[in-house]
Each structure stands twice: as structure tokens, then as C-alpha cells.
C-alpha positions as CSV (number, residue, x, y, z in Angstrom):
1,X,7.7,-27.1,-46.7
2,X,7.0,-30.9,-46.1
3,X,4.3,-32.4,-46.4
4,X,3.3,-36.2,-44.9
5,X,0.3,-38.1,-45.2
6,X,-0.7,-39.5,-42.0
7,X,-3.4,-42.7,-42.3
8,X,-4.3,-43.4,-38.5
9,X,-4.5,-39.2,-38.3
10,X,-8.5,-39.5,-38.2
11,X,-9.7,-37.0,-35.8
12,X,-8.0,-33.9,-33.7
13,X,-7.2,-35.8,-30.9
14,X,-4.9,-37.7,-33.6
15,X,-3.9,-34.4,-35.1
16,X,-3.3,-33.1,-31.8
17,X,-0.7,-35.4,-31.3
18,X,1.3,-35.2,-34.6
19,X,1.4,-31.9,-34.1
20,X,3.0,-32.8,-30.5
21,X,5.4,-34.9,-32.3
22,X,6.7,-32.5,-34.9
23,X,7.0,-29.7,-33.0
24,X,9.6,-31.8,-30.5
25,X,11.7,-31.6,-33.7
26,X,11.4,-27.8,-34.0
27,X,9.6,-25.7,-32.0
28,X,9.4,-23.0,-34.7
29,X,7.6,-25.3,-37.0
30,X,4.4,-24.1,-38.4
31,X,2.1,-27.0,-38.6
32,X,-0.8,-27.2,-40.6
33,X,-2.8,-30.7,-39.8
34,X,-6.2,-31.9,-41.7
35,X,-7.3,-34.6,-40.3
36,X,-10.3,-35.3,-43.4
37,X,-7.4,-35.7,-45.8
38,X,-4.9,-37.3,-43.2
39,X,-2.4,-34.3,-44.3
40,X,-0.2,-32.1,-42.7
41,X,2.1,-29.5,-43.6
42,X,5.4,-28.6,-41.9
43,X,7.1,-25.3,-42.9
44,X,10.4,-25.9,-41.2
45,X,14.2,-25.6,-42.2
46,X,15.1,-28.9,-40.8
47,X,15.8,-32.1,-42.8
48,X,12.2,-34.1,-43.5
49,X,13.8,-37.3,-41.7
50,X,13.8,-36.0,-38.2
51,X,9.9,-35.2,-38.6
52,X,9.6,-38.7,-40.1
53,X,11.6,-40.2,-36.9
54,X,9.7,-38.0,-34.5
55,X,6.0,-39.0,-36.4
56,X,7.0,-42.8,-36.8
57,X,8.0,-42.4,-32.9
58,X,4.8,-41.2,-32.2
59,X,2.9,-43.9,-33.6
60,X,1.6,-41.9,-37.3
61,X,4.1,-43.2,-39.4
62,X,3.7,-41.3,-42.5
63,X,2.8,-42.5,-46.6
64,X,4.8,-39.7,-47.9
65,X,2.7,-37.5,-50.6
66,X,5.9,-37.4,-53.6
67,X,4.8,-34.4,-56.2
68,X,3.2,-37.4,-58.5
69,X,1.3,-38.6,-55.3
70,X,-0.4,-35.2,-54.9
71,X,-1.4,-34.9,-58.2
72,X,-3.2,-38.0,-58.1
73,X,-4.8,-36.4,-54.9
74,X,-5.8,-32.9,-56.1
75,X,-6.6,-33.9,-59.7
């Protein structure tokens, strides 16, 4: 599972088009965006820097959520 943190993801038109982006990258991804908390979850085999490629493509460059990060986040 990756996860990505997505700042300019504010609405579901935005998540919309992530969700566009990653799934170019792997069709059988299962994508889980939340556009409140600017996350998204990618449960996908591939290696994390084509999603980072195809997102930064896109225009949603990612601040990547590290396990310390997220810890910070959920408390």
C-alpha cells in the first residue's frame, strides 16, 4: 500500500483526477482518495515512483506521508 499526501487535492474534481493519474500506472490499482485530508491510498504491486511520476505529471505532486509523518497526523 502507498500512500501520498496530495496539497492542491481540495475537492473531487481534484481527486477525480489523481485518481486518473494513478490508475494510467496500473489499471488494477485500488485507489482510495480523501480529498478533506489531501490523502490517498494506492494498493498496487508496482514501485511507488511510477505513481509519484504519473501524480507529479498530473500536476498533484505529492508531500509523501513517511510512518513518522502519519503519526504526527493521526496522533
Amino acid at each position: 500500500m502507498h500512500r501520498f499526501h496530495i496539497p492542491n487535492m481540495t475537492c473531487g474534481g481534484c481527486a477525480k483526477s489523481v485518481t486518473k493519474a494513478l490508475l494510467s500506472v496500473d489499471p488494477q490499482a485500488r485507489i482510495k482518495t480523501d480529498p478533506p485530508t489531501r490523502e490517498v491510498q494506492v494498493d498496487s504491486q508496482l514501485n511507488e515512483g511510477a505513481f509519484l511520476a504519473a501524480l507529479n505529471e498530473a500536476g498533484y505532486p505529492d508531500k509523501r506521508i513517511t510512518p513518522s509523518l502519519d503519526r504526527l497526523i493521526r496522533g
